[in-house]
N, C-alpha and C positions, 0 to 999 in steps of 0.2 A: 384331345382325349375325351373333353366333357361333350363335345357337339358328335364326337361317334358314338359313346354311349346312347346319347340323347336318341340319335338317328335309331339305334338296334331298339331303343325301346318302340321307338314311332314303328316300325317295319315289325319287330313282335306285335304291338296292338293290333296293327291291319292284318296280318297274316291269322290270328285268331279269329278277330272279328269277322274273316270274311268264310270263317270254319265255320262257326256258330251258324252264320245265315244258310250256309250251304245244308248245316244239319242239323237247324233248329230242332226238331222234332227228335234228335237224340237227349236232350237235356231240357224242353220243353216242360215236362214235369216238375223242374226243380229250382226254383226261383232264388233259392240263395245261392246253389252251385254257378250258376248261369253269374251271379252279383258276384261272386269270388274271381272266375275267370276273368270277367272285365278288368277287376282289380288287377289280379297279376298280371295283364297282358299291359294296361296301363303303366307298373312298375319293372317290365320289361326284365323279369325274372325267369329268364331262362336258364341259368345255372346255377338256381337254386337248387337243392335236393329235398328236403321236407314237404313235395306237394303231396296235395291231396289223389286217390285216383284218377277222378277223370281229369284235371291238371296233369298228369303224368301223361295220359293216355295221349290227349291232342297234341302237347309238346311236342311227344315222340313222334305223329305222327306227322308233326308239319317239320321233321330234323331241329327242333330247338334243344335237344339236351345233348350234348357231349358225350360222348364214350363215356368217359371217365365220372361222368356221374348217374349215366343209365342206369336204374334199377333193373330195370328186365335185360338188360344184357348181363348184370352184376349177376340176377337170379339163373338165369341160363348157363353161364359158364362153370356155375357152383355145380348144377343137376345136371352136366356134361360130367363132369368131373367123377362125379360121387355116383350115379347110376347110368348114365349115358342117355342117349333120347334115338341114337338109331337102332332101328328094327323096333322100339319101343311100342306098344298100344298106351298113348299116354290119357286121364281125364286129367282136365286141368277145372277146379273148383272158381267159380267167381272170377270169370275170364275179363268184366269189363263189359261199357256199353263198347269201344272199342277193344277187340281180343289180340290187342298187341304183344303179350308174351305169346300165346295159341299160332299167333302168325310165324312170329319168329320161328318159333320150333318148328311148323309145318315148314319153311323155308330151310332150314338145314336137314329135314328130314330127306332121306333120299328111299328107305322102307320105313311104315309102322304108321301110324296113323296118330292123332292128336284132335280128343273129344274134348270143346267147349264148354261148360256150364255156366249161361245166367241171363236170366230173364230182360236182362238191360240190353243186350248185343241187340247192335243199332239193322233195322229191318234190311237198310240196301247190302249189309254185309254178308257177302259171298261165299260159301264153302263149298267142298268137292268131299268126294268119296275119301279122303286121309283129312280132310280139315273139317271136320263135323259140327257144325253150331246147334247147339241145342238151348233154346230160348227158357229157360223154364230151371226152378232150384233145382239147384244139387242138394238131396236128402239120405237118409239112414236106411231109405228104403228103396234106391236109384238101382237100378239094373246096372252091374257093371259088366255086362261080355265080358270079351277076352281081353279088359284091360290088365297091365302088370305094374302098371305105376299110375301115382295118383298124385297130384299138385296143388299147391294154389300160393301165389303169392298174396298176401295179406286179404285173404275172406273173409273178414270177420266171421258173421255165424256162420261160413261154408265150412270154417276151421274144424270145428266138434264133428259135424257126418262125415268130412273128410277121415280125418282121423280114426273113427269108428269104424267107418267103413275096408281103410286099411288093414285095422288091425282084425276085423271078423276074416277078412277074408284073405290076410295074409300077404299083400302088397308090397311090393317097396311104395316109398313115399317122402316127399320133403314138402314142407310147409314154412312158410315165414309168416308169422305170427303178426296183426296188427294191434289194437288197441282192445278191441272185444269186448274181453271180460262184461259188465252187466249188462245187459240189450234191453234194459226197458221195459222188460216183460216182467207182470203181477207175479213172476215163481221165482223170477231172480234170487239169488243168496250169495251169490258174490259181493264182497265189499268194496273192491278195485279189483283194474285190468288184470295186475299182478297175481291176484289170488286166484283169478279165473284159468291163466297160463300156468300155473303151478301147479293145481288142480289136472288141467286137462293131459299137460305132460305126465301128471304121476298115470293118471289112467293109460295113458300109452304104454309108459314104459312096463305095468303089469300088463296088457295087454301082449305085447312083444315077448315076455317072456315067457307068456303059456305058449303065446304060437311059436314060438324059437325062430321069431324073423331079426336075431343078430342082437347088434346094441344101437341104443338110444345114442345122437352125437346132436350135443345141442353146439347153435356155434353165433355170432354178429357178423354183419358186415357195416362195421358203424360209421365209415365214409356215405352209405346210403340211408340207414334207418338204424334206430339203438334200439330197435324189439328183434328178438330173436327169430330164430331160423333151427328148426328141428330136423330130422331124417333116420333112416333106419340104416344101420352098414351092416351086413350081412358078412 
């Protein structure tokens, strides 16, 4: 048992390592991110659940996470479920330097289209007239065409224009919440993550009630992540 683990670890470190070289220039910029993946691929943590984004992102796409502890599959069945994604005009906020949920859904989508947001999505990645990549933030003042739903799993600051944007214009929407709360920034006034998610939900939920877009349904999925997951049910 100890010399197959041993082996999955050896066969995850090469199958990453040979990710990175292939696409250095996706992570390039970020010298601790790049020191973390070696870690994990070293400790051959593939069915971990607690990784980091782009830890999630490469996993997923070299098949190292399992069904059953896939975030973006977890967040996809949830927003089948609760709004659907066919015929949908979906933006998905802070898609990823890889746009692995954006994929997924353009891959079950059979009508409706699914608009990327984020300036990291890695240059050779491909999109078509329904798969849209749009390299650049999603902000409060983003054009949104004929979108009807609006997404993101864990954006951090895509969270708040997400949300605003929503509620001005009336949206359905689900969002799963990351860490957030204070970004660093000289205006901050958050005191923890906590306070900044309490905050930003009460603004929703007045929000949703002027516009009468339904009720606020806050919910976990704590096999994956213990920060929440918000949406509007109409």
């Amino acid at each position: 048992m100890e010399a197959q683990d041993e082996k999955s670890k050896i066969m995850t470190y090469m199958n990453v390592m040979q990710f990175l070289t292939k696409h250095k220039d996706y992570y390039s910029y970020d010298t601790y991110t790049l020191e973390m993946l070696k870690s994990y691929a070293k400790r051959g943590l593939a069915k971990e659940v607690y990784f980091t984004d782009v830890i999630r992102e490469i996993y997923d796409e070299l098949g190292l996470i399992p069904d059953d502890k896939n975030i973006f599959e977890a967040f996809l069945k949830l927003l089948e479920q609760v709004h659907g994604i066919e015929g949908r005009n979906i933006i998905e906020v802070g898609g990823g330097t890889i746009p692995t949920l954006g994929r997924r859904i353009h891959l079950k989508q059979k009508t409706g289209t699914i608009t990327v947001y984020d300036p990291r999505i890695g240059k050779d990645i491909k999109g078509d007239d329904r798969f849209i990549l749009k390299r650049e933030p999603f902000t409060n003042k983003t054009k949104l065409g004929n979108a009807d739903l609006i997404i993101g799993l864990m954006p951090c600051k895509g969270a708040e224009p997400l949300l605003e944007q929503a509620v001005k214009h009336k949206i359905d929407f689900m969002l799963w919440f990351c860490e957030g709360g204070p970004h660093g920034d000289y205006f901050d006034y958050f005191e923890d993550d906590g306070e900044w998610r309490f905050s930003t939900t009460h603004m929703v939920e007045r929000g949703m009630e002027d516009g009468k877009m339904g009720q606020l349904v806050k919910t976990k999925l704590e096999d994956y992540s213990h920060y929440p997951i918000i949406y509007n049910q109409r």
